[in-house]
C-alpha positions in Angstrom: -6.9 5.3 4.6 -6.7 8.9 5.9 -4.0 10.7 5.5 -2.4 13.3 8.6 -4.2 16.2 6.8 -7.2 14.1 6.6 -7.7 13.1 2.9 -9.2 10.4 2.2 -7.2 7.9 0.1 -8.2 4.6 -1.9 -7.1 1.3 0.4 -8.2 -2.0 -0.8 -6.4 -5.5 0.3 -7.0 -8.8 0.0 -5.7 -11.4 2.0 -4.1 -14.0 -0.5 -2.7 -16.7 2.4 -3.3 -17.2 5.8 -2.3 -19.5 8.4 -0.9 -20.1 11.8 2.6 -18.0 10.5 2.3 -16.5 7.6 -0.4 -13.8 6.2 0.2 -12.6 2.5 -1.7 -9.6 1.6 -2.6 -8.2 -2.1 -3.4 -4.3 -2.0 -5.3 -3.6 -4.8 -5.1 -0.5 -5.6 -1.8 2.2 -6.5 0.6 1.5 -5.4 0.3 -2.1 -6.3 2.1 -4.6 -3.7 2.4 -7.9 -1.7 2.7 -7.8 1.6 4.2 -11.0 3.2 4.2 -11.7 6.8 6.0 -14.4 8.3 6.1 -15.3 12.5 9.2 -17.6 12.7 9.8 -19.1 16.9 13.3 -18.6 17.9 14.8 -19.5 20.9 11.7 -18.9 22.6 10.5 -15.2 20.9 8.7 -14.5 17.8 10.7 -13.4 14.8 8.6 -11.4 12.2 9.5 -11.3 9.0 8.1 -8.5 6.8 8.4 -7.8 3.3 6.3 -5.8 0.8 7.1 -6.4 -2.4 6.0 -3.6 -4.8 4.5 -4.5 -8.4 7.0 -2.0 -10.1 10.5 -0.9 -9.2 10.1 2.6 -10.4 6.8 2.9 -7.8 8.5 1.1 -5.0 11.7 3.8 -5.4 9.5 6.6 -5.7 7.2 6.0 -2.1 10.4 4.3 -0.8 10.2 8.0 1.7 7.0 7.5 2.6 6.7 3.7 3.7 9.9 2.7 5.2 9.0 5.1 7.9 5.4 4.5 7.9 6.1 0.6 8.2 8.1 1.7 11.0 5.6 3.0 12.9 3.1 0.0 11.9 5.8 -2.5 13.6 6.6 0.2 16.4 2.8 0.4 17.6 2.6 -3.3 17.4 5.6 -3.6 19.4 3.5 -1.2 22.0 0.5 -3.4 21.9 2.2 -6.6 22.4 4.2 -5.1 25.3 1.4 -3.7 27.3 -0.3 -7.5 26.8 2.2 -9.3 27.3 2.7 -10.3 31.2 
């Protein structure tokens, strides 16, 4: 991962689950979480459900600054992508 002064930072995942609606990501490396993805149809859209679930409480307060607005921006670009493919 590079950060926006350019710094290279450590980024390793794994994916743990995959299927049709739900992807469930290990990152294994600091800060040390689950990331759950869940695509749900209702009434004709797709719902996704996203939760990241961080292996200690002290950690997850601590970068809560930096990644609710960076997961933000994840689900805002993929909003963008799906719009401009979307007919």
């Amino acid at each position: 991962m590079h950060g926006p002064d350019g710094t290279d930072y450590a980024n390793e995942s794994r994916f743990v689950e995959t299927s049709a609606n739900r992807i469930v990501i290990k990152h294994c490396c600091a800060p040390d979480f689950t990331l759950s993805i869940t695509l749900t149809e209702t009434e004709g859209h797709t719902r996704l459900d996203w939760r990241q679930a961080f292996d200690d409480p002290q950690v997850a307060a601590a970068v809560a600054h930096i990644v609710q607005p960076a997961n933000e921006q994840n689900l805002d670009r993929l909003q963008a992508v799906l719009a401009a493919t979307t007919p």
